[in-house]
Backbone as numpy.savetxt, mean C-alpha at the origin, in Angstrom:
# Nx Ny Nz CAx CAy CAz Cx Cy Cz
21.34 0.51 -13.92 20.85 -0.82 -14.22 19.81 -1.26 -13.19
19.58 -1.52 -12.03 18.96 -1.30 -10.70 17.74 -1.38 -10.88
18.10 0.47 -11.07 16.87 1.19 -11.22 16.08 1.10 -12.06
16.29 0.51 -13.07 15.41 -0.20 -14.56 14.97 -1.03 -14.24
15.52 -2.02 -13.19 14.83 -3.06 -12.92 13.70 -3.17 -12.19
13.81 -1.95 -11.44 12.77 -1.45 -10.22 11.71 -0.84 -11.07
12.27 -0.36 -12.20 11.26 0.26 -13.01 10.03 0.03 -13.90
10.55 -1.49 -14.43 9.77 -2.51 -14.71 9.21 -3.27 -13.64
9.58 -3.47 -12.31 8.42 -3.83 -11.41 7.73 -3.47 -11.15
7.53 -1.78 -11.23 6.35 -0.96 -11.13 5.34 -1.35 -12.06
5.99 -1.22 -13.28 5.45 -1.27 -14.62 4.44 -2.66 -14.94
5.30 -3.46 -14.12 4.33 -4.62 -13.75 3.31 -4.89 -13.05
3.10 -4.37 -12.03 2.68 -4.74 -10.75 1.63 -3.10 -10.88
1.67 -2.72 -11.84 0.57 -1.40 -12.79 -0.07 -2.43 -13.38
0.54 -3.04 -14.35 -0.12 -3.45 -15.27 -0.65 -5.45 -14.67
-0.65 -5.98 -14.55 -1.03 -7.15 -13.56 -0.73 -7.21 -11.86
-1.88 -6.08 -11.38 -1.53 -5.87 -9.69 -2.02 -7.34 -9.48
-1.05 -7.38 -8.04 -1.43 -8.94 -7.49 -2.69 -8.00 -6.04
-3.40 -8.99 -5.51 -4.54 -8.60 -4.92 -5.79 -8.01 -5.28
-5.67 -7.48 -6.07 -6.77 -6.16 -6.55 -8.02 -7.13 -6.71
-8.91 -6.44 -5.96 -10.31 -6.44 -5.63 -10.72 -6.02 -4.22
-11.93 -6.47 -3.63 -12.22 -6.26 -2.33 -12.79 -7.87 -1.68
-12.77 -7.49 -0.65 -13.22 -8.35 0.38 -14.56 -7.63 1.16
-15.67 -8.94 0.98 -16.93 -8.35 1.75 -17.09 -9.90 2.13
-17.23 -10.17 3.46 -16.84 -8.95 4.54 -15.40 -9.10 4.90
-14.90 -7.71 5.36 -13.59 -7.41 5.76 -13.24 -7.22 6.89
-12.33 -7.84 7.89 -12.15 -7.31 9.12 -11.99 -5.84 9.00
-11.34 -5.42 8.60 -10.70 -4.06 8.58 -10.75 -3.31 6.96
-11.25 -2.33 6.45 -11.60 -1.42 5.36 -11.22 0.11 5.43
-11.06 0.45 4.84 -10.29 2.07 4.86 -10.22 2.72 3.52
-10.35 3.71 2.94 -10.06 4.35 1.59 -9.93 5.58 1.94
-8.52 6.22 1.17 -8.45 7.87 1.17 -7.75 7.92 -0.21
-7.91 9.21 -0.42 -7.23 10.20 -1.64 -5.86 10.66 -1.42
-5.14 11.04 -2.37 -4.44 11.66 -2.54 -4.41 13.12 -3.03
-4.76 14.17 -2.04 -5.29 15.67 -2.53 -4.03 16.31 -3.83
-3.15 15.77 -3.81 -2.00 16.21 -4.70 -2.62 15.79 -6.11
-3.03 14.60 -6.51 -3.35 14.12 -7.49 -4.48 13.56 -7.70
-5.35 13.08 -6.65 -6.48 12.48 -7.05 -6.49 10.88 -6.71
-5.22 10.11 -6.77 -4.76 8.93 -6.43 -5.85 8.15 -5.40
-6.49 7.49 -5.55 -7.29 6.66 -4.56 -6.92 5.30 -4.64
-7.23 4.80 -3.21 -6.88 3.64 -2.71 -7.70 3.30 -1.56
-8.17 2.01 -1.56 -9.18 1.33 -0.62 -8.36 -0.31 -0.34
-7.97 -0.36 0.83 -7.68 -1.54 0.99 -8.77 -2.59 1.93
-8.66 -4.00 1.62 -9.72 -4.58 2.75 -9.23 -5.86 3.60
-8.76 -5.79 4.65 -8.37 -6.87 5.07 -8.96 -8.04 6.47
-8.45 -9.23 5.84 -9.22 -10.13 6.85 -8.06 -10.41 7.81
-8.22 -11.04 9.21 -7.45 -10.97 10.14 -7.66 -12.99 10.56
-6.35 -13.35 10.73 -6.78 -14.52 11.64 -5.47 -15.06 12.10
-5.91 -15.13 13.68 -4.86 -15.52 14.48 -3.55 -14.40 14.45
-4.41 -13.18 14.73 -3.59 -11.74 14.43 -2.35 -11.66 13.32
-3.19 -12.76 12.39 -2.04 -12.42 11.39 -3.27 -11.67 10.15
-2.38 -11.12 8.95 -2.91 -10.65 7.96 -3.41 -12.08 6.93
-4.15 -12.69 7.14 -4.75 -13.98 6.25 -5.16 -13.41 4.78
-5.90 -12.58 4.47 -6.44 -11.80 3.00 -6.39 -10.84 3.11
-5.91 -10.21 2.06 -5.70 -8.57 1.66 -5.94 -8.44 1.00
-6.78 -6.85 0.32 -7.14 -6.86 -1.66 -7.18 -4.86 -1.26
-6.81 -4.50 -2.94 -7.18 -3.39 -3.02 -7.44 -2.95 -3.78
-8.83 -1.91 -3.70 -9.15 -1.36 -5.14 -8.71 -0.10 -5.52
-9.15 0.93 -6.09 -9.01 2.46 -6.30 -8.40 2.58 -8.00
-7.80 4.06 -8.15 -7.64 4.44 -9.22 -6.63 5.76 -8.92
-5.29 5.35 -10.09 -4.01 6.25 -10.21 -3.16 6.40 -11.04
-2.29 6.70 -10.34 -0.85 6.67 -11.64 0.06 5.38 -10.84
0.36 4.96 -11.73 1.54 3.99 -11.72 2.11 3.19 -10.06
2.76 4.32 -10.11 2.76 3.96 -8.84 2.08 3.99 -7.61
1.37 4.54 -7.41 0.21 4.46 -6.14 -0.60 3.36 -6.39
-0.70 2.55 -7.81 -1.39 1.32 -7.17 -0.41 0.68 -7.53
0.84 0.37 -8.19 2.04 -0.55 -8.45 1.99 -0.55 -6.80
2.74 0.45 -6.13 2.61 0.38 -4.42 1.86 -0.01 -3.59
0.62 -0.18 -3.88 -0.47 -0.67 -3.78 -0.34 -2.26 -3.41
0.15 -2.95 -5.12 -0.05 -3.97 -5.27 1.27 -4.34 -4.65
2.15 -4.20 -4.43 4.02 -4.31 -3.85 3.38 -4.53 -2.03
2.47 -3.44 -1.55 2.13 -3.82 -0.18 1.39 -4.58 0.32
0.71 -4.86 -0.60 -0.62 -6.36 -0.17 0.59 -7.75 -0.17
1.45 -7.61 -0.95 2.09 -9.01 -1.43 3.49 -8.95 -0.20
3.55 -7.69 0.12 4.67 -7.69 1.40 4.03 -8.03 2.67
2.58 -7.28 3.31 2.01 -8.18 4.54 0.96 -9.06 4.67
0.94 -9.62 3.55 -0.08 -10.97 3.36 0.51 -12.23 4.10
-0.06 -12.43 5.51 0.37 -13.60 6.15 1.20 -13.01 7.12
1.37 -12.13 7.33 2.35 -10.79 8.53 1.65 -10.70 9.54
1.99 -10.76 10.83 1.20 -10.53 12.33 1.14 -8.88 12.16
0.23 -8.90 12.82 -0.23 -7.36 12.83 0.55 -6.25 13.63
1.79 -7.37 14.24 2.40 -6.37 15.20 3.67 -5.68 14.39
3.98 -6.68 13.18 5.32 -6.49 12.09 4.39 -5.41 11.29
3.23 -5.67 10.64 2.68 -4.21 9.99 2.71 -3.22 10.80
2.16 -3.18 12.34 2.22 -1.65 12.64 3.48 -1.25 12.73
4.52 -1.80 12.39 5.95 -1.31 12.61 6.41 -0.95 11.29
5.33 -1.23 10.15 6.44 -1.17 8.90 6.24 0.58 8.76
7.35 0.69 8.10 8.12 1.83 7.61 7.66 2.43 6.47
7.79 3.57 6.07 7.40 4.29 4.93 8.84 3.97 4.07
10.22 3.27 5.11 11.71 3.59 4.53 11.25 2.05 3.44
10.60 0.89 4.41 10.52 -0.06 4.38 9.57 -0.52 2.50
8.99 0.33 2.82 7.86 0.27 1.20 8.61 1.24 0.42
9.27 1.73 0.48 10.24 2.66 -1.31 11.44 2.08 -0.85
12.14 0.93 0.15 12.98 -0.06 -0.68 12.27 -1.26 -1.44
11.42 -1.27 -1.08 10.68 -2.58 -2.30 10.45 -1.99 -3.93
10.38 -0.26 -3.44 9.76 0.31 -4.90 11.36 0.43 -5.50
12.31 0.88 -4.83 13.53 0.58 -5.14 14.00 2.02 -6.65
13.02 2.80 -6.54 13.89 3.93 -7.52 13.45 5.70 -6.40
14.30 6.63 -6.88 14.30 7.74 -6.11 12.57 8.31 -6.29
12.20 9.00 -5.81 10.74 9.54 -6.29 10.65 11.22 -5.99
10.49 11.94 -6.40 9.97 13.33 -6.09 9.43 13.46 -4.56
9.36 14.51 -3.85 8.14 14.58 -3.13 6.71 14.58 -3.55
5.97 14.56 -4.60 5.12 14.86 -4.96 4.71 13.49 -4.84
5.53 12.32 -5.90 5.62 11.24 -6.15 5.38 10.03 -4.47
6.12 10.95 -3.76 6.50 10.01 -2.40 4.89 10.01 -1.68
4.06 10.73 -1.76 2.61 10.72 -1.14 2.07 10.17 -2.28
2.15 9.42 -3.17 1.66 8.33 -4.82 2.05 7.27 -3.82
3.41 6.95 -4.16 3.58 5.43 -3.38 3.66 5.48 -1.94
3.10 6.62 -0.60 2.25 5.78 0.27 1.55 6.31 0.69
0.60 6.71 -0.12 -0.97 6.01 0.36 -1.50 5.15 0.69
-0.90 3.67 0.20 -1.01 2.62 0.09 -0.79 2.33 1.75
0.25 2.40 2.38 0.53 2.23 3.60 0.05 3.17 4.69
-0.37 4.35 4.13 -1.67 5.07 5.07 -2.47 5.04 5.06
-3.30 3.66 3.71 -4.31 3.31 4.24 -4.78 1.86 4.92
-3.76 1.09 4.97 -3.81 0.18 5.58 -3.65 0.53 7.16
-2.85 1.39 7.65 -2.40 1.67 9.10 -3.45 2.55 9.48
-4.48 3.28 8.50 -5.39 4.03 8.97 -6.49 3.04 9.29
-6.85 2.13 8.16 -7.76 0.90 8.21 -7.44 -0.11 9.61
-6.36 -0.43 9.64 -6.03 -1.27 10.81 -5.94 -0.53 12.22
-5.49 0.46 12.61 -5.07 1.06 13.76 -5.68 2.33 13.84
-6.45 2.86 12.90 -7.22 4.54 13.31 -6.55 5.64 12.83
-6.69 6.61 12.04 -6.46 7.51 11.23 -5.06 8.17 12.07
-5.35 8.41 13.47 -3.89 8.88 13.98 -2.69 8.21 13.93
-2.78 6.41 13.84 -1.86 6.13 14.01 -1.03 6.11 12.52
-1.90 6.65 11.11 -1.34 6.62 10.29 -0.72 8.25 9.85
-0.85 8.89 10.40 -0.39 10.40 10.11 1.30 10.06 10.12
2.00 9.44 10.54 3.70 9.76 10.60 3.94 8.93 9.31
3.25 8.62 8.43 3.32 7.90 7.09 3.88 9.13 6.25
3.09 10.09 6.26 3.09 11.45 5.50 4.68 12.06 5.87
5.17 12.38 7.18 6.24 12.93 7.48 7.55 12.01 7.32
């Protein structure tokens, strides 16, 4: 039962993402692929008073890599930047809330390796992947 429910939030948040677009100009900008599938994601964010003030993201996928997408703009929108560099890869697939493949698990976060790559520099987002 749960998991249906989680299932239709994807299904939602696919089909009416909250954020989606860009920001020009952006404090912070970043876009990578997903070599497994093709999955792209570009996030753009504005900064004030080291908090996350605007977030948006564009790209093109399956379901979940921008459902995840749209689930992570709406989780650190208004977040100090010190609670994002701490969030979790555990932290974004309990919001997605159903089991995923490995294949699946680099779909829903990209999203969060490219914000931590965008905000903090491509190294500090590599432990996203592991």
């Amino acid at each position: 039962m749960a998991e249906s429910i989680y299932r239709e939030l994807i299904l939602e948040h696919n089909k009416n993402p909250q954020n989606r677009g860009t920001l020009d100009p952006a404090d912070y900008s970043y876009q990578d692929t997903n070599p497994l599938c093709g999955d792209e994601v570009r996030i753009d964010v504005r900064v004030a008073d080291d908090k996350i003030s605007e977030i948006a993201f564009s790209g093109r996928g399956c379901a979940i890599s921008q459902a995840s997408a749209s689930i992570l703009t709406e989780m650190v929108k208004g977040q100090p930047l010190d609670e994002v560099k701490a969030l979790s890869k555990e932290d974004l697939l309990d919001e997605l809330g159903i089991p995923l493949s490995p294949a699946r698990l680099k779909c829903a976060l990209l999203s969060l390796k490219v914000l931590k790559a965008g905000i903090y520099g491509v190294n500090a987002a590599e432990d996203v992947w592991q």
